[in-house]
Backbone bond lengths (Angstrom), bond angles and torsions (degrees), N, CA, C in turn:
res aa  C-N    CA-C-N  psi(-1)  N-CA   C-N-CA  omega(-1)  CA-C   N-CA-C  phi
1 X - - - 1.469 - - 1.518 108.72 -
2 X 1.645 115.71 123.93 1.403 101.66 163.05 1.016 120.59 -119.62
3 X 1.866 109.88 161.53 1.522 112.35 -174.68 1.360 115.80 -90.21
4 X 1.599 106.45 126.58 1.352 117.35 144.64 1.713 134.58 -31.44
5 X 1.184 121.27 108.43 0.914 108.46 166.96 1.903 130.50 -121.45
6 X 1.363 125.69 140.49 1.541 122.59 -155.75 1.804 99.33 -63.15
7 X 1.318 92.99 -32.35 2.100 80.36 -178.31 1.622 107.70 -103.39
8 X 1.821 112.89 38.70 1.443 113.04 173.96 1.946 107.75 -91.16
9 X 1.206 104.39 118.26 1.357 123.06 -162.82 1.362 119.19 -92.24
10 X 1.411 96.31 6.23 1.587 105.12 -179.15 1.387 117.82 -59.49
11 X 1.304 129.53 135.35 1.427 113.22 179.85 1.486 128.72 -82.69
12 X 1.566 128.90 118.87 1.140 101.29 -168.14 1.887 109.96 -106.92
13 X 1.239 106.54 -177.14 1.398 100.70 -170.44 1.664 108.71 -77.06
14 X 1.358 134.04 -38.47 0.827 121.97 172.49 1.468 142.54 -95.70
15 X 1.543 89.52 26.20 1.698 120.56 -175.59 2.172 107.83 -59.30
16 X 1.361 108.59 -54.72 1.493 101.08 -179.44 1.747 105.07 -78.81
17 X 1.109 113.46 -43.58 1.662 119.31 -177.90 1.731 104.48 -37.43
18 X 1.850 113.72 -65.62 1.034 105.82 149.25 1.523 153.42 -2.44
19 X 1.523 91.48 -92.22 1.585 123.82 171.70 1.638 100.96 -52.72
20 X 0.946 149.38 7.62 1.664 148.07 -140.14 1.573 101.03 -151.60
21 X 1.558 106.28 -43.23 1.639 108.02 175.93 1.729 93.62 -94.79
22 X 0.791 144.59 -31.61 1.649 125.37 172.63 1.264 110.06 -62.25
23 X 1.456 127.53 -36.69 1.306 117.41 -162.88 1.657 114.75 -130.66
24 X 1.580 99.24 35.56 1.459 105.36 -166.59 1.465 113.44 -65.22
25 X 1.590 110.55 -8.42 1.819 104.85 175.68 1.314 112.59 -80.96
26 X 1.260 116.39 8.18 1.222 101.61 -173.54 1.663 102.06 -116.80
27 X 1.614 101.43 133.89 1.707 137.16 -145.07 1.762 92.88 -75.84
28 X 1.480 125.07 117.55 1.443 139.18 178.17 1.736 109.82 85.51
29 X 1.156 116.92 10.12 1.632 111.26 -166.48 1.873 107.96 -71.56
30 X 1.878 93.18 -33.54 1.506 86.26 178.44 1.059 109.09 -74.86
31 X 1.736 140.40 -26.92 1.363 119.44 -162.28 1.123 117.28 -95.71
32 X 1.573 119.54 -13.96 1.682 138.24 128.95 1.391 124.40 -3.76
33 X 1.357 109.46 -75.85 1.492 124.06 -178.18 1.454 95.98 -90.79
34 X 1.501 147.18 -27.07 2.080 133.46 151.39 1.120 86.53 -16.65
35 X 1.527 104.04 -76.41 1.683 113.03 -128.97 1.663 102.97 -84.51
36 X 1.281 132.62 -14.00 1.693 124.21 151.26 1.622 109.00 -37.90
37 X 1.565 93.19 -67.03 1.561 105.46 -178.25 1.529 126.39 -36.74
38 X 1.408 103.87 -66.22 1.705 125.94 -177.20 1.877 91.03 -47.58
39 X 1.466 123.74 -45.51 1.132 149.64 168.21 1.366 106.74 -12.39
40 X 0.899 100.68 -76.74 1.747 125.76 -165.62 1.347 108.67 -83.95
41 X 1.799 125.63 -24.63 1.142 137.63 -166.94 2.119 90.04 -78.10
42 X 0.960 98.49 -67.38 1.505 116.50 -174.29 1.241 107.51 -23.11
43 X 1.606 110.32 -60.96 1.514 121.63 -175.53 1.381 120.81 -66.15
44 X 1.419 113.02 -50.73 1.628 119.11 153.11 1.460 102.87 -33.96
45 X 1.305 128.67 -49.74 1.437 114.29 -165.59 1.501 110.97 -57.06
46 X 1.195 86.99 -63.20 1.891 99.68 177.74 1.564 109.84 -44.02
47 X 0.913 140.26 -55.99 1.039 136.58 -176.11 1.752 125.93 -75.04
48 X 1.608 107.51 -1.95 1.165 96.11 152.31 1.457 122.16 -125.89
49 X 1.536 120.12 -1.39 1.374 134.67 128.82 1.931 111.28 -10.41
50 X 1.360 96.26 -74.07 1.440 102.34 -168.86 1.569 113.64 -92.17
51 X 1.249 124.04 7.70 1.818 124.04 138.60 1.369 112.85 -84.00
52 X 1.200 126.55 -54.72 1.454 123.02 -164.22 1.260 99.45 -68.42
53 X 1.532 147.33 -50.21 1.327 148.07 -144.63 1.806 108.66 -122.53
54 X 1.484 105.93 65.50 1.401 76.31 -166.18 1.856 107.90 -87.57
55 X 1.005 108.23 -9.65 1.680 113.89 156.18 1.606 106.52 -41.83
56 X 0.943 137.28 -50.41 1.615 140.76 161.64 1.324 130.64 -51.34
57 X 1.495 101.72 -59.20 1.179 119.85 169.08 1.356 141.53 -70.73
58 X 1.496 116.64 -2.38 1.509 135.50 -156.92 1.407 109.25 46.05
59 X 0.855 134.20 15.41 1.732 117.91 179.53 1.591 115.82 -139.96
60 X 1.069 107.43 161.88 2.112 110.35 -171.99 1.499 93.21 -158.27
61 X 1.371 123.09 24.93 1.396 102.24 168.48 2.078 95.89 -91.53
62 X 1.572 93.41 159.34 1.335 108.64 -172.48 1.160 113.23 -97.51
63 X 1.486 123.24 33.28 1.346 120.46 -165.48 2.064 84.25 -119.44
64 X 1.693 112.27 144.19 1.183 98.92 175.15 1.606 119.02 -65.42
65 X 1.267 120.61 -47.60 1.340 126.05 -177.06 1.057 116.13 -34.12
66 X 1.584 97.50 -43.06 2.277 101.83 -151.37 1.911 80.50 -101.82
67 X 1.216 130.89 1.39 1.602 122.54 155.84 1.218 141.61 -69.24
68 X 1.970 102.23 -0.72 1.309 118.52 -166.89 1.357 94.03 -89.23
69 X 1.617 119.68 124.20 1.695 121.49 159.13 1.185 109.63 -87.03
70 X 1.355 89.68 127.32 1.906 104.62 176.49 1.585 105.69 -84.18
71 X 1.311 109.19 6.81 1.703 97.56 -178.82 2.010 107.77 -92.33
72 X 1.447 104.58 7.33 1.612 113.08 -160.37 1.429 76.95 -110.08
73 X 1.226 110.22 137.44 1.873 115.45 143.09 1.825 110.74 -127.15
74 X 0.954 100.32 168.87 1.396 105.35 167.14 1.819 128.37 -129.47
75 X 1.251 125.30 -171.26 1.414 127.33 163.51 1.642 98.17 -167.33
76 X 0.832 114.01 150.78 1.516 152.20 -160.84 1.325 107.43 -101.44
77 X 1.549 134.00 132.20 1.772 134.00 158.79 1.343 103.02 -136.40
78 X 1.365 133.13 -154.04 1.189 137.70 177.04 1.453 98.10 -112.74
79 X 0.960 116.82 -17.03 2.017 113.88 169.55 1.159 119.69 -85.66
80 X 1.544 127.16 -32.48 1.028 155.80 177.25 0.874 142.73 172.00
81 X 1.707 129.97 -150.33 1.432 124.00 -172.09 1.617 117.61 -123.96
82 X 0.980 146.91 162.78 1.492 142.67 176.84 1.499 107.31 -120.39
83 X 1.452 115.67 131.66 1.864 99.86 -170.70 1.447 80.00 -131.90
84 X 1.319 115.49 151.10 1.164 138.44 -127.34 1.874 92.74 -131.14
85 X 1.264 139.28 98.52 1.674 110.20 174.37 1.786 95.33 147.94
86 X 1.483 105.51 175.90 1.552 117.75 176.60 1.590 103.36 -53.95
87 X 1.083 166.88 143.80 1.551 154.55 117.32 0.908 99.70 -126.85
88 X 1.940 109.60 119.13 1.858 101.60 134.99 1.121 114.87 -38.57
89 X 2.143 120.87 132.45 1.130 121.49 163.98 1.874 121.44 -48.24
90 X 1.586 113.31 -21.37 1.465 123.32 -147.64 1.403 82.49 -74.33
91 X 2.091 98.10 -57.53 1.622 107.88 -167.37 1.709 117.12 -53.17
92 X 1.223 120.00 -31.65 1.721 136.88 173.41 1.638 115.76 -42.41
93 X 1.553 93.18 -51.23 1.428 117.56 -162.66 1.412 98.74 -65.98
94 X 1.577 106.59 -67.93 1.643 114.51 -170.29 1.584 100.67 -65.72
95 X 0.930 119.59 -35.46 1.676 113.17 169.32 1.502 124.46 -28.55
96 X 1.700 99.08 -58.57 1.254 94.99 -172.59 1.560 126.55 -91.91
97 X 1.611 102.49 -21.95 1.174 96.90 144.75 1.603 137.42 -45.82
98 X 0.865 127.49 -32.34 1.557 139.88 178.94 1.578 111.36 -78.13
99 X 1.573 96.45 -39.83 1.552 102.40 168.70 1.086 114.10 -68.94
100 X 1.212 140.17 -46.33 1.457 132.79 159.28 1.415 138.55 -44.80
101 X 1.334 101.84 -45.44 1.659 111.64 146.52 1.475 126.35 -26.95
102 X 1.144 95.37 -61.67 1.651 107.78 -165.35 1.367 115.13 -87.32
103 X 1.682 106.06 -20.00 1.746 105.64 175.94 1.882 97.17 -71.25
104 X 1.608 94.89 -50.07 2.026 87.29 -170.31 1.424 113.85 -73.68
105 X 1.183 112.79 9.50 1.571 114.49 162.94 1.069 121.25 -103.90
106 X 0.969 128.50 -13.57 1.758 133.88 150.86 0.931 122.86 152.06
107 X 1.714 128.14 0.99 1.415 143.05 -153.23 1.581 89.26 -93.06
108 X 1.260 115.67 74.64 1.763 105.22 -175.72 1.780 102.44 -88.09
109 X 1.338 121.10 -23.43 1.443 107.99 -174.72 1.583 94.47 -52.95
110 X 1.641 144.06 -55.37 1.361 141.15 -161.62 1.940 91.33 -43.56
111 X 1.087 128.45 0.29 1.522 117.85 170.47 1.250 117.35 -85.85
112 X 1.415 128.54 -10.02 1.478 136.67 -144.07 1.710 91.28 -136.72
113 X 1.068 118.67 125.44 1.477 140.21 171.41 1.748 131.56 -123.87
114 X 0.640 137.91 100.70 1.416 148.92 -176.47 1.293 104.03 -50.27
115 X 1.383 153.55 30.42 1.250 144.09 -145.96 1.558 111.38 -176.20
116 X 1.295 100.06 -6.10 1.812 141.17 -153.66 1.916 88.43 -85.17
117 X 1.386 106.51 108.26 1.428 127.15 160.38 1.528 101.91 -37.83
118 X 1.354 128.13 -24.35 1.718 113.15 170.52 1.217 114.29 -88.56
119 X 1.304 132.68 -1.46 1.458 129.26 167.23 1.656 97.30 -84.53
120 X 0.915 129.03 -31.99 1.556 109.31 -162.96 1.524 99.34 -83.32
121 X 1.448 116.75 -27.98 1.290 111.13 166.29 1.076 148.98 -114.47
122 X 1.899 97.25 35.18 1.552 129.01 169.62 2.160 79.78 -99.41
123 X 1.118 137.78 -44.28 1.407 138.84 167.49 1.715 108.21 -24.33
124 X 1.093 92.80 -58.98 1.603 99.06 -143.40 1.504 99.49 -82.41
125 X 1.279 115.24 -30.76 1.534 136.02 174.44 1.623 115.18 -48.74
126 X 1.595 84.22 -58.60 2.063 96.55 169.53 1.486 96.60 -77.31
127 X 0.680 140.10 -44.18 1.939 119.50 -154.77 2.068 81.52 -81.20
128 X 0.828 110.77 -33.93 1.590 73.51 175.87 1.362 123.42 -119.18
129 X 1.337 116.28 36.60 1.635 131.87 157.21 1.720 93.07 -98.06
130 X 1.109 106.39 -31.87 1.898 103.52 -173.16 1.641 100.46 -69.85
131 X 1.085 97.98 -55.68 1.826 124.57 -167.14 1.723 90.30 -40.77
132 X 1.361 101.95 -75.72 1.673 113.74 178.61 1.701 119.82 -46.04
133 X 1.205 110.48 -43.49 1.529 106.58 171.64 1.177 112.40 -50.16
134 X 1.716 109.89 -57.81 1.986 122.79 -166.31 1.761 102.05 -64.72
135 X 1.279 110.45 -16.68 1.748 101.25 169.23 1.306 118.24 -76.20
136 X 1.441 130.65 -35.25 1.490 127.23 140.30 1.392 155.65 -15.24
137 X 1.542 80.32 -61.46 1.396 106.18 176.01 1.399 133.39 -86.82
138 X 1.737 93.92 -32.93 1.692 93.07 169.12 1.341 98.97 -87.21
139 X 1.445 97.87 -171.90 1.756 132.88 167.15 1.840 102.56 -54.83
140 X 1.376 105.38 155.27 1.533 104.88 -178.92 1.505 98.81 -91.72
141 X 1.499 132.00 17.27 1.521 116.32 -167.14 1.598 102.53 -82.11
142 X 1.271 127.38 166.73 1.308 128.29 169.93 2.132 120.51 -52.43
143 X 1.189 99.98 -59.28 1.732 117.30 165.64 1.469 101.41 -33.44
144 X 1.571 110.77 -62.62 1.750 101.27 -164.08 1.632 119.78 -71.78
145 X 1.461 99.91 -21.90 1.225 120.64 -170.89 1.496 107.02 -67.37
146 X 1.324 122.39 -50.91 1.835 134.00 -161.23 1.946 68.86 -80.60
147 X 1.504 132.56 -52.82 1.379 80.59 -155.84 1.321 119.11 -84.12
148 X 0.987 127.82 -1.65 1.495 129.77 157.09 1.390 115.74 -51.41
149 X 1.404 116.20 -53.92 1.408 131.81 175.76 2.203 92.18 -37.14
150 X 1.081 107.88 -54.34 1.334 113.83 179.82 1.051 136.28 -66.57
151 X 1.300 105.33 -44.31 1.715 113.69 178.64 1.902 97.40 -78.65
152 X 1.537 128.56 -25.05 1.337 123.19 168.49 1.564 114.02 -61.95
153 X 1.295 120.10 -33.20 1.685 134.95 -168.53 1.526 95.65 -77.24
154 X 1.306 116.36 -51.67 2.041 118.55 172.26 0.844 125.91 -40.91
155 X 2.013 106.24 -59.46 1.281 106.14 -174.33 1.611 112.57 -90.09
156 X 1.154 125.80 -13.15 1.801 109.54 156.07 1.548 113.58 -76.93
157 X 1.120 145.79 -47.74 1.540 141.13 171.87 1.684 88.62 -43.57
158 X 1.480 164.72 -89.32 0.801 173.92 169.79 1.885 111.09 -4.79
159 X 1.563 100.10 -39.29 1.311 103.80 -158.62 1.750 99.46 -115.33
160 X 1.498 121.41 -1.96 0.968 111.39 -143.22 1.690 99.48 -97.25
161 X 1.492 107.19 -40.21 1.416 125.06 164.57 1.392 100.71 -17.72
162 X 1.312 114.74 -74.42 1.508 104.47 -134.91 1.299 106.01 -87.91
163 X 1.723 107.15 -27.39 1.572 116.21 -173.19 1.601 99.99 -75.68
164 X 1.316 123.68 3.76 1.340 137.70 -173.53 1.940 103.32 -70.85
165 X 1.603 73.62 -60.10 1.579 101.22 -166.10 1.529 105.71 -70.43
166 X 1.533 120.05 -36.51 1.692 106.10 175.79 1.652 108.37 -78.44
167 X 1.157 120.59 -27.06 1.414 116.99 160.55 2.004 114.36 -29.44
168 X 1.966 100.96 -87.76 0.716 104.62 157.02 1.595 127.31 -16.76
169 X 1.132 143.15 -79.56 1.345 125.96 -163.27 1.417 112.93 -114.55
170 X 1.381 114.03 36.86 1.763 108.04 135.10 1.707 100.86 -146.89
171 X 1.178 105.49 52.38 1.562 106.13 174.59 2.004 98.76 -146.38
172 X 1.628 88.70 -90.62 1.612 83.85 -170.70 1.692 113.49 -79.13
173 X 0.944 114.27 1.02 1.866 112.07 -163.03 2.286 89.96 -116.96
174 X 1.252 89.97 162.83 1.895 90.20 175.29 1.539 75.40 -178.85
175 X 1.396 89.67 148.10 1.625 114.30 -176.34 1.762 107.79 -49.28
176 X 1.143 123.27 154.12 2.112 108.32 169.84 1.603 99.56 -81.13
177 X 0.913 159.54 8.23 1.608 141.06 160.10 1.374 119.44 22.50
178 X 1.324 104.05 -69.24 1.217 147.48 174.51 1.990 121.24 -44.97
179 X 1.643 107.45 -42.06 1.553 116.28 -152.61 1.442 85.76 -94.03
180 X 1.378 90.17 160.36 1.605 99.21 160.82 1.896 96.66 -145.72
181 X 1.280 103.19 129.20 1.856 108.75 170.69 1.244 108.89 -63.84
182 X 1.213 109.79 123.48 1.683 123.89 176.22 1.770 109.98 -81.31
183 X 1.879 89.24 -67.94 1.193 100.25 -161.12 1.863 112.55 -146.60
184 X 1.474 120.40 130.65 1.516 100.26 153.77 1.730 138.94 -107.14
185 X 1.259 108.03 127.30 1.887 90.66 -167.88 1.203 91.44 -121.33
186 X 1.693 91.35 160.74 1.364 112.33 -171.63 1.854 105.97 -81.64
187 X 1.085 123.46 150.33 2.128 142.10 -149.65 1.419 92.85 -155.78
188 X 1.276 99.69 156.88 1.532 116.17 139.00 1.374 117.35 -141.11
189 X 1.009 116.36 173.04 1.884 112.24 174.23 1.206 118.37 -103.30
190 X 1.011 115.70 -168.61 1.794 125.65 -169.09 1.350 104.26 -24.03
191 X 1.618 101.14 -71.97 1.550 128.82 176.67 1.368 125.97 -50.57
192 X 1.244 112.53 -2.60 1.368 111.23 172.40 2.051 105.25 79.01
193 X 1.174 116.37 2.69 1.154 104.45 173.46 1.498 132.55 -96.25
194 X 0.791 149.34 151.67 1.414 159.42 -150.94 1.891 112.60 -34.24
195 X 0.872 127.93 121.31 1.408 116.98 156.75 1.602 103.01 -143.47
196 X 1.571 83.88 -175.00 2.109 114.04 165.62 1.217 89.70 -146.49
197 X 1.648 74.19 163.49 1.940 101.25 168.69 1.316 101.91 -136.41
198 X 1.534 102.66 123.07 1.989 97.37 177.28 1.599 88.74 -113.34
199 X 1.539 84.38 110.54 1.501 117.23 148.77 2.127 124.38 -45.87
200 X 1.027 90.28 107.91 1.761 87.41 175.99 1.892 100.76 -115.10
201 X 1.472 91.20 172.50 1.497 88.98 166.82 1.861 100.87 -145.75
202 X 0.988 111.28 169.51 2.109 115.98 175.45 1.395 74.22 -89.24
203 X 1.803 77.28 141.81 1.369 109.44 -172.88 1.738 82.03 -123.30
204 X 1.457 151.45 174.99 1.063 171.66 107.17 1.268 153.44 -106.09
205 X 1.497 117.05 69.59 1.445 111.53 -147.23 0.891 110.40 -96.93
């Protein structure tokens, strides 16, 4: 027998499906918990984008970190995702299928990305909650001030990483449970350069 516990964070599959029929009056909740999903789906993509393909990806080292291609970006909707970079559509497709695989099988770090638009603005958040404290605390002269300005910029670059990453996966990212891949088509962006959009839809079983 195991125990339940109220701060056990494990994700389960029928955790938003749930959460969605208790509180379905309330206005954006499903596209709320989509776009966690699509969330986490995206990043899984990237990250097995750039193991499986490293002809695509520029890289073949076997380490996950140094597997991240910086030539892929992404963005997030409640329909889906937009990935940003060179991809065979074929390689995209089976990607994320696979990424999905492996997130609802337990591989939840593939939710968490280092590259993730919520680290830069879990960054900016601390350097100026830090920034604002050290104006308090020091002297009002110019000298004490820049170094506060500094020692606030250290200790968030320092702190921001990781509180980045627990953000990420119990805030904006939640396992896909939920998605099912429809479709991928070929996009481009502003610039006219290369994209997809993988189409998902709520699935509810």
């Amino acid at each position: 027998m195991t125990n339940s516990s109220p701060f056990d964070f494990t994700p389960q599959p029928t955790g938003d499906a749930d959460l969605l029929t208790q509180l379905e009056f309330l206005p954006g909740l499903k596209e709320i918990l989509m776009l966690r999903q699509v969330h986490a789906l995206e990043h899984a993509t990237v990250w097995v984008l750039s193991a499986s393909y490293p002809g695509e990806s520029f890289m073949g080292s076997s380490s996950r970190r140094n597997q991240d291609n910086e030539g892929l970006g992404g963005m997030s909707t409640a329909e889906g995702f937009y990935l940003y970079g060179r991809v065979n559509s074929q390689h995209l497709l089976r990607s994320v299928r696979i990424a999905k695989e492996r997130l609802t099988s337990g591989e939840w770090d593939l939710a968490v990305h280092p590259r993730c638009g919520t680290n830069l603005s879990v960054g900016v958040l601390l350097t100026a909650g830090f920034a604002f404290g050290m104006s308090f605390l020091l002297p009002k002269g110019p000298i004490e001030q820049a170094i506060g300005l500094g020692i606030a910029t250290a200790a968030a670059a320092s702190v921001a990483p990781d509180l980045g990453s627990l953000t990420q996966r119990y805030l904006t990212t939640a396992i896909p449970f939920n998605l099912e891949v429809e479709e991928v088509t070929v996009n481009q962006d502003l610039w006219g350069r290369p994209a997809h959009f993988v189409r998902v839809r709520w699935r509810q079983d």
